[in-house]
N, C-alpha and C positions, 0 to 999 in steps of 0.2 A: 428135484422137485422144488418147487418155489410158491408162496403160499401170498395171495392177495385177495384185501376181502374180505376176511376169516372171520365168522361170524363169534366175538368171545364173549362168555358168557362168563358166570361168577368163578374164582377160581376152586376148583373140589380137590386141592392137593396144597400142600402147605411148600410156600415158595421162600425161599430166601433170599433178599437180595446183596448181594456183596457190593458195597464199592469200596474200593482201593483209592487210598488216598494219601498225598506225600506235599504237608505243607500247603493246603487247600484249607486254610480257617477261613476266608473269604468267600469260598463256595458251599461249602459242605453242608453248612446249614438249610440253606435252598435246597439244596438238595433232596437232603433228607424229609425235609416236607414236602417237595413236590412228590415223593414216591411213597410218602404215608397218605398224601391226598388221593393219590392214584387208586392205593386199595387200602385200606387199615387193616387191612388180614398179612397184606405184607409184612415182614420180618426183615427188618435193617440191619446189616452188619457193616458199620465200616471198620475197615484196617487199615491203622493207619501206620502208615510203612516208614518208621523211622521217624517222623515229620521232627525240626528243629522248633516249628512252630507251636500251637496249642489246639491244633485240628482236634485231637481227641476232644478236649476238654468240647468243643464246638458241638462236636457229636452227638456227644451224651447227654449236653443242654437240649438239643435239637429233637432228644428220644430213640437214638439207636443203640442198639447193641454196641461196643466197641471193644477192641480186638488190637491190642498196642506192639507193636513188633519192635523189638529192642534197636537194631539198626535198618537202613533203608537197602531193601533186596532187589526191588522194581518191580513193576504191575505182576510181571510172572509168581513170585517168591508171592508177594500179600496176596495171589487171588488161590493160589496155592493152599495158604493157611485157612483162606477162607472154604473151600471144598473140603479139606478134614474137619472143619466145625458142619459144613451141611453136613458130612456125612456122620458126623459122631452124633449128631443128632436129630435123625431118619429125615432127614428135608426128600421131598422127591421130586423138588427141581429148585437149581440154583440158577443164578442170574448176574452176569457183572452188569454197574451203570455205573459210569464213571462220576467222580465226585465235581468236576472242572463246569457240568449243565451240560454238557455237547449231546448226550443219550438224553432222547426225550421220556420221562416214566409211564407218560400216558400209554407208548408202545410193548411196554412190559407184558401186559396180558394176551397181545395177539402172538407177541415171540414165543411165552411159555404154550401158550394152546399150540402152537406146532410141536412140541412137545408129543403132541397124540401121534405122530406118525414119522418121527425120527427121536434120534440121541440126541442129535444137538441141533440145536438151530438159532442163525446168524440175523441180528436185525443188519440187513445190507444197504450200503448205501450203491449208487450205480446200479438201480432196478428199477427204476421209472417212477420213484418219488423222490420229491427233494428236489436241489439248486447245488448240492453238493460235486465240486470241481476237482480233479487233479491235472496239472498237463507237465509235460517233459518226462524225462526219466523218469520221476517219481509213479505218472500214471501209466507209461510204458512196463513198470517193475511190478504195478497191479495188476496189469493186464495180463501178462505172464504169471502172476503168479495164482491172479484166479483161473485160467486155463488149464495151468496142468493140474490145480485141485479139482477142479470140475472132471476131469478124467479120470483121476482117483477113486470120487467121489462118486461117482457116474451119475450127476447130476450139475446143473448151469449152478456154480457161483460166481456174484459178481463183486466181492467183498470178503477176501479172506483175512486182513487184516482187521475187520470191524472186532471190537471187542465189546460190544451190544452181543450179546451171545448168552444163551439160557443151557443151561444141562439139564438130563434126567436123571436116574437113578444109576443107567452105567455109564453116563459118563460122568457122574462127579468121582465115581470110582475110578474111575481110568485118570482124573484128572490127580487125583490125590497117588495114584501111583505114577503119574506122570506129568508134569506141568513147567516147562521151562522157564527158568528166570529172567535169561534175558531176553534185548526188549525184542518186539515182534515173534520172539520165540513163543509167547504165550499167544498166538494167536497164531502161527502159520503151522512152528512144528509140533506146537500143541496138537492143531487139528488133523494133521498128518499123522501120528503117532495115534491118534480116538480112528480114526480112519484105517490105518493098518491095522489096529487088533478085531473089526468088524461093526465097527459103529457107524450108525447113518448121519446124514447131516440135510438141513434144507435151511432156506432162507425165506425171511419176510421182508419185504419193501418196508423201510423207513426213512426219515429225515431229519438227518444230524443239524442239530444246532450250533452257534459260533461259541465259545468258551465263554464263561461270564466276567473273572476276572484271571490277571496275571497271566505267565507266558508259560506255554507247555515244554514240558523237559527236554523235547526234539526237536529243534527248527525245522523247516522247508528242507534244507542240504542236507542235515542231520539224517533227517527220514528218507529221504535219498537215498543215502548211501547206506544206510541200515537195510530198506528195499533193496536192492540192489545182493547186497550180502545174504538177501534173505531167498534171492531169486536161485544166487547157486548154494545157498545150507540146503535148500529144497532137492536140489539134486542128488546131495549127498544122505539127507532124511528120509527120502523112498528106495535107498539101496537098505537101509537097516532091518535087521530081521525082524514080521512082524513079532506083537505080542499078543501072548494069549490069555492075560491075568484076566482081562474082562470076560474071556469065557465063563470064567468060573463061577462067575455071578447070576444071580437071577437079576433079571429086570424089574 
C-alpha cells in the first residue's frame, strides 16, 4: 500500500522524534529547529553516537532531548537506544530524521499518519516525488532489494533503504528487541526481521534533500558495495526463523 495525498491533520498521539547523530555540530542545530517548527508537540531526541565533536552540547542548546552513547555503534546501535527510550516512555510512534538536513521535517506528520493503517511506514524516495537519482550498481542493488521486499511485504516498495521511517507501537517493540547495528542493517534487515514476525509496512512519497554540511560516513563505492552485501544478507535474513516476540503485544 502506498499512501499519496494524505490528508494530515494535528497529531492526537505523542511522536517522538529520534535523530541519530555522529559528529554533526554543524547540522544538528538546523535541525532540530526545523522539526520543533514543524510541530512544537514534537519531542526531539538526538543520540549522539559517540561523536568526538560537541554535537551533544549543540543539541541541547538547540532544545532537544539528548541521549549521549559512550562510544560510536552506527545509525543501527543509536536508533536502537532510541526505541528503548520511546518505548520506556509510552511514545506510540517513533520517527528517525536524520541530523545531516537530507529528511525534510515538514514530511514528518504525513509518514506518522500512515501510521493509521500499518506498523511501519517508509518516507520513500523513487515514488514519483523528488529529483532523487541512483545509477549503476548502487541503483541496480535497490532495485533488487525493493523487489524481494515488496514480495515479502506484499505490497510495492520502492525504498528499503530510506531511513525516513516512522514506527508504531509494535514496532518500536519489535525494533527494541531487534534492531541491527550495522550499516544498512538497520534499514533492510531491520525491516525484514518487523516483516517476519507479522508487521505491516507502507510507504509515502517524499523528497530527500542534499546534506547541508560535511561528507557522509559512506561514499558512492562504499554504499555500493555495502548494497550489494546487503542484496545477498537479504537472502540469508528470509531463511531465519520467523519471530513471535511481537505477538505478544497488544497494539
Amino acid at each position: 500500500m502506498q499512501h499519496s495525498g494524505i490528508p494530515v491533520s494535528a497529531p492526537s498521539t505523542r511522536v517522538l522524534v529520534i535523530v541519530p547523530a555522529w559528529n554533526e555540530r554543524a547540522n544538528v542545530a538546523e535541525t532540530v529547529a526545523e522539526i520543533r517548527a514543524a510541530d512544537a508537540r514534537y519531542d526531539v531526541l538526538v543520540v549522539d553516537d559517540g561523536s568526538t565533536d560537541d554535537t551533544a552540547d549543540v543539541a541541547r542548546s538547540a532544545g532537544a532531548l539528548v541521549l549521549v552513547l559512550p562510544f560510536n555503534l552506527g545509525v543501527g546501535g543509536a536508533m536502537r537506544a532510541g526505541f528503548h527510550y520511546a518505548l520506556r516512555h509510552n511514545y506510540q510512534a517513533a520517527i528517525q530524521v536524520d541530523a545531516d538536513g537530507q529528511h525534510n521535517p515538514a514530511d514528518i506528520a504525513q509518514i506518522v499518519a500512515a501510521l493509521t493503517t500499518a506498523d511501519i511506514a517508509i518516507g520513500a524516495r523513487f515514488a514519483d516525488v523528488g529529483t532523487y537519482t541512483a545509477k549503476g550498481p548502487r541503483r541496480w542493488a535497490m532495485v533488487l532489494l525493493g523487489r524481494a521486499l515488496s514480495g515479502i511485504a506484499r505490497t510495492r516498495l520502492t525504498d528499503v533503504t530510506s531511513g525516513f521511517r516512522a514506527a508504531g507501537p509494535r514496532a518500536i517493540q519489535q525494533y527494541v528487541d531487534y534492531y541491527p547495528a550495522e550499516y544498512l542493517g538497520d534499514t533492510v534487515d531491520s525491516l525484514v526481521g518487523a516483516l517476519r514476525a507479522g508487521l505491516t509496512v507502507t510507504q509515502v512519497p517524499v523528497a530527500m534533500r542534499p546534506r547541508r554540511h560535511g561528507q557522509p560516513s559512506q561514499g558512492a563505492i562504499g554504499s555500493t558495495i555495502y548494497l550489494l552485501r546487503s542484496a545477498f544478507a537479504l537472502l540469508i535474513a528470509v531463511t531465519r526463523p520467523a519471530s513471535s516476540n511481537v505477538q505478544e503485544h497488544s497494539a
